[in-house]
C-alpha positions as CSV (number, residue, x, y, z in Angstrom):
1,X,-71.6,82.4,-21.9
2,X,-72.9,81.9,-18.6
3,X,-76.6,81.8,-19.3
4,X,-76.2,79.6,-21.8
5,X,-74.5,76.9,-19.3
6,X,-77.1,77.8,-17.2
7,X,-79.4,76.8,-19.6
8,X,-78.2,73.3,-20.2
9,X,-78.0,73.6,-16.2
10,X,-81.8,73.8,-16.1
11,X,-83.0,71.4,-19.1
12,X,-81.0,68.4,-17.6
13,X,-82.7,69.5,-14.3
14,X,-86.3,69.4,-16.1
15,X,-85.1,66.0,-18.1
16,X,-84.0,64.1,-15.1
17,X,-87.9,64.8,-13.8
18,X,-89.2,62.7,-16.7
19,X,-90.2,59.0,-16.2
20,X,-89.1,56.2,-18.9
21,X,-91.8,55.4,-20.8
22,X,-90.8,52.4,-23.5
23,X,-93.6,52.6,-25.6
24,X,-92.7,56.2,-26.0
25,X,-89.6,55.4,-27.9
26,X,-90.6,53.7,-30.6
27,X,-92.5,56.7,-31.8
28,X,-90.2,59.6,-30.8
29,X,-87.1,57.7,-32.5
30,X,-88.7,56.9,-35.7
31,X,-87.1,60.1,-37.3
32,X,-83.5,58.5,-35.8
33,X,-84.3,55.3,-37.1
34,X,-86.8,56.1,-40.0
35,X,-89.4,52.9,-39.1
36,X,-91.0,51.9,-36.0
37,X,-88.7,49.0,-34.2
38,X,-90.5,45.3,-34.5
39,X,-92.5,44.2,-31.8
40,X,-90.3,41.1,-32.4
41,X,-87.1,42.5,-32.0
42,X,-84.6,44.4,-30.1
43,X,-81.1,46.4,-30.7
44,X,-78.4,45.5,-29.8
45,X,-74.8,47.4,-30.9
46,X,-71.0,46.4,-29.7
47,X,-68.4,48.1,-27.5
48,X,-64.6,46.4,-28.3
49,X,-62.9,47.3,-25.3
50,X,-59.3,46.1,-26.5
51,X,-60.2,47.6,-29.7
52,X,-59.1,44.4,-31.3
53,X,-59.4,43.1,-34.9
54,X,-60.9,39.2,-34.9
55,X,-63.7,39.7,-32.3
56,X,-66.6,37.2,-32.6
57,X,-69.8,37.0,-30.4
58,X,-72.1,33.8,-30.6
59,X,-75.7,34.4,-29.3
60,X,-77.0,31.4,-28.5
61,X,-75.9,29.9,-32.1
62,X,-75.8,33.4,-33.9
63,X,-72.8,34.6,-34.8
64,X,-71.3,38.5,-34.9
65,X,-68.3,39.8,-35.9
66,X,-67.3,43.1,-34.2
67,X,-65.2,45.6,-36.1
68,X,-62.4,46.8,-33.9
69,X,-63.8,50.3,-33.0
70,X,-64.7,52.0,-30.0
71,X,-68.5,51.3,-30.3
72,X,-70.6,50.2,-33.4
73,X,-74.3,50.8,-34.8
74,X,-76.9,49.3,-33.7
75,X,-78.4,46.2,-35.0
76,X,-81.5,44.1,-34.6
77,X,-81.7,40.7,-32.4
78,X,-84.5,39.0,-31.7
79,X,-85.8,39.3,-28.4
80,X,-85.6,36.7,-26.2
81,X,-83.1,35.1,-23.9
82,X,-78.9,34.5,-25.2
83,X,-76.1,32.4,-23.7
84,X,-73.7,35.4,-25.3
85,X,-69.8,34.1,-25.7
86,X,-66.6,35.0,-27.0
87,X,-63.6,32.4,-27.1
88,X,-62.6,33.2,-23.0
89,X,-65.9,33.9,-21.6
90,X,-70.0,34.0,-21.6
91,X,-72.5,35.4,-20.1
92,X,-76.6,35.3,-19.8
93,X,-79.4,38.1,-21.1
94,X,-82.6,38.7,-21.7
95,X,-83.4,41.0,-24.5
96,X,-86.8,42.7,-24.2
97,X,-88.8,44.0,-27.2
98,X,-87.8,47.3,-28.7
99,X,-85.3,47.8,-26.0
100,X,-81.5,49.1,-26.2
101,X,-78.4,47.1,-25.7
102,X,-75.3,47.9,-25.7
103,X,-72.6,44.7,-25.0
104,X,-69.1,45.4,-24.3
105,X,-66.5,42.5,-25.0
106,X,-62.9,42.1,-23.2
107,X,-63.5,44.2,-20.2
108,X,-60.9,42.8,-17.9
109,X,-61.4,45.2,-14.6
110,X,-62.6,44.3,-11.0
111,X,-65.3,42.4,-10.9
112,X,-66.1,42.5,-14.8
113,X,-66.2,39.2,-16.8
114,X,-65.0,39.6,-20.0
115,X,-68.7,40.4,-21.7
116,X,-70.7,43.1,-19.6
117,X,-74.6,43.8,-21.4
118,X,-75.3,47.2,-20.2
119,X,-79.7,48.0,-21.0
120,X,-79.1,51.5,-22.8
121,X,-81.1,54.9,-21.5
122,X,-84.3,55.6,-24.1
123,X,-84.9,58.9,-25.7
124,X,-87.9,60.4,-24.2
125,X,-88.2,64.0,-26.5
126,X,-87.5,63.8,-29.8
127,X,-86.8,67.6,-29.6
128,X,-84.1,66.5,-27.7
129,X,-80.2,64.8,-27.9
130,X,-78.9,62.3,-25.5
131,X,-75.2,62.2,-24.7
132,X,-74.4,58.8,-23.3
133,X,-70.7,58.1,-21.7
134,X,-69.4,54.3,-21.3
135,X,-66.5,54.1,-18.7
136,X,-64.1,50.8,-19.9
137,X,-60.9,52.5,-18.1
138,X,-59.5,51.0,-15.2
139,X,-60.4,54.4,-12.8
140,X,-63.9,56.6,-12.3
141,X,-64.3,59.1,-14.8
142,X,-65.8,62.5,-15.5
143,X,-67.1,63.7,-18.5
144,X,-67.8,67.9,-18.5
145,X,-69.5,69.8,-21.3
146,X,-66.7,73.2,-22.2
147,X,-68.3,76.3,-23.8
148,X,-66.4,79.4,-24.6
149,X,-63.5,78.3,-21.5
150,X,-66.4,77.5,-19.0
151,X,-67.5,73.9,-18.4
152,X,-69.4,72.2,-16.3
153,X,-69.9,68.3,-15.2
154,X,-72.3,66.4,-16.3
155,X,-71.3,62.7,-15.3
156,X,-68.9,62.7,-12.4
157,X,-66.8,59.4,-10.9
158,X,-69.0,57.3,-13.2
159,X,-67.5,53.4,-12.3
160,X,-65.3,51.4,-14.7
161,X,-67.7,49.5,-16.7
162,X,-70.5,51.9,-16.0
163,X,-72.9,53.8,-17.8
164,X,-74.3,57.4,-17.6
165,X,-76.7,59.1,-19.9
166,X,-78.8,62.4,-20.4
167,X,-81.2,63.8,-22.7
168,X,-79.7,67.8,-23.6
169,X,-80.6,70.3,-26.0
170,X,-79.1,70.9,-29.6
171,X,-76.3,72.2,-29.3
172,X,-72.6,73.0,-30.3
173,X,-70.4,72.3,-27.6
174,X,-67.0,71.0,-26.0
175,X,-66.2,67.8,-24.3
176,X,-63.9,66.8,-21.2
177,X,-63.1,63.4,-20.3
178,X,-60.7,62.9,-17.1
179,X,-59.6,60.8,-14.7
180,X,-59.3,62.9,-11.0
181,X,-56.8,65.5,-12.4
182,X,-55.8,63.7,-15.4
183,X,-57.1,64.8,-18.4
184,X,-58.1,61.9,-21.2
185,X,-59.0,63.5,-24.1
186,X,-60.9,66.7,-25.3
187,X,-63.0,67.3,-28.2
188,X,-63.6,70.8,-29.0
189,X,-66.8,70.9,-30.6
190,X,-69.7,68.3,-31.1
191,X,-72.9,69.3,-32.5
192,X,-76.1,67.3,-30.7
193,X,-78.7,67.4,-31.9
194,X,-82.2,65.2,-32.1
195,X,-81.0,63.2,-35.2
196,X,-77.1,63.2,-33.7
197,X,-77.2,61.8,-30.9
198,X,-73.7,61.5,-29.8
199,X,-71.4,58.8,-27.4
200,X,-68.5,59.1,-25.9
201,X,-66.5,55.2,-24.7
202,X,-63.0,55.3,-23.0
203,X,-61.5,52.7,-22.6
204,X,-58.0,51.4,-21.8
205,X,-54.6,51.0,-24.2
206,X,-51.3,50.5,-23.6
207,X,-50.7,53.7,-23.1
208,X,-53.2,54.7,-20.7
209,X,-57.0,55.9,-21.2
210,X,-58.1,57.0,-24.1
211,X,-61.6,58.3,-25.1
212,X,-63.9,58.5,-28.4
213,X,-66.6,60.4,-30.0
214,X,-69.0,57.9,-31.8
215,X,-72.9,59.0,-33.0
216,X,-75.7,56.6,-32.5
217,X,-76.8,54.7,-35.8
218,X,-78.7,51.8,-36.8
219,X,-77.6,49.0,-39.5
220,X,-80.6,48.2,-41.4
């Protein structure tokens, strides 16, 4: 049990040693994505913070409906620069080719503006998974890996509205979210691996925080 923590200890040790290189990604996620992403174009998927049925986005004139989930696939934009706007707020980007986006609509916390455009991490080895955690609560939170009782953090006090990600090695294993000593939600197994790359989005209800489990796909 130990030596296997140890050994996710060491590979995100090794990963975070790794430069990003872009024009790496469009070859190592070709099996994720099954084609080479256009020189033309970027991708670009939705986090619904309210989780709320009725959600348009206009960029720059193009219009998107986002389904009230957690987080959807991705999609592709053209690259360029958007005027992105809901009905009670807008803000500005500039989407580079082949790069990831992910754009979160109704954050409401401190300092956040309704629409936050977060660039995503890129896969490096496509050996590897990636295990990317989107904080849309109202406190810091920490996400731990569990394995057979023993856990250990991988993203700790990440900010409210912030993102953390890591490439890891396939593998079968628990998830932690919490807030300080609260505990969010738990999922008890999730399988990464290079093709199931997986995401994890809390955000905030009525009720308090709650977090999901959502894999990384593309609509074509």
């Amino acid at each position: 049990m130990k030596c296997k923590i140890q050994a996710i200890r060491i590979a995100l040790v090794l990963g975070a040693s790794v430069g990003t290189f872009s024009t790496h990604v469009l070859a190592n996620d070709a099996g994720l994505y099954d084609a080479p992403i256009p020189a033309d174009k970027s991708l670009v998927r939705f986090l619904n913070v309210k989780l709320k049925n009725g959600v348009n986005l206009d960029f720059s004139g193009q219009k998107f409906d986002v389904d009230p989930v957690a987080l959807s696939n991705y999609r592709l934009i053209g690259n360029g620069s958007y005027k992105i706007s809901d009905d009670a707020s807008s803000t500005d980007a500039k989407l580079e080719p082949g790069k990831f986006y992910t754009v979160a609509v109704g954050a409401d916390g401190v300092g956040q503006n309704g629409i936050v455009v977060i660039p995503d991490k890129e896969v490096e080895n496509p050996s590897k998974s990636a295990l990317t955690f989107y904080n849309f609560s109202t406190k810091p939170a920490d996400l731990a890996l569990r394995l057979n009782g023993d856990s250990k953090v991988l993203f700790k006090d990440i900010a409210p509205a912030a993102m953390a990600s890591k490439e890891l090695p396939v593998i079968d294993i628990g998830l932690e979210v919490s807030e300080g000593n609260r505990k969010v939600t738990e999922i008890g197994k999730v399988s990464l691996t290079a093709k199931d790359r997986q995401n994890v989005v809390v955000v905030e209800t009525a009720n308090g925080p709650v977090g999901f489990l959502a894999a990384t796909g593309i609509d074509r």
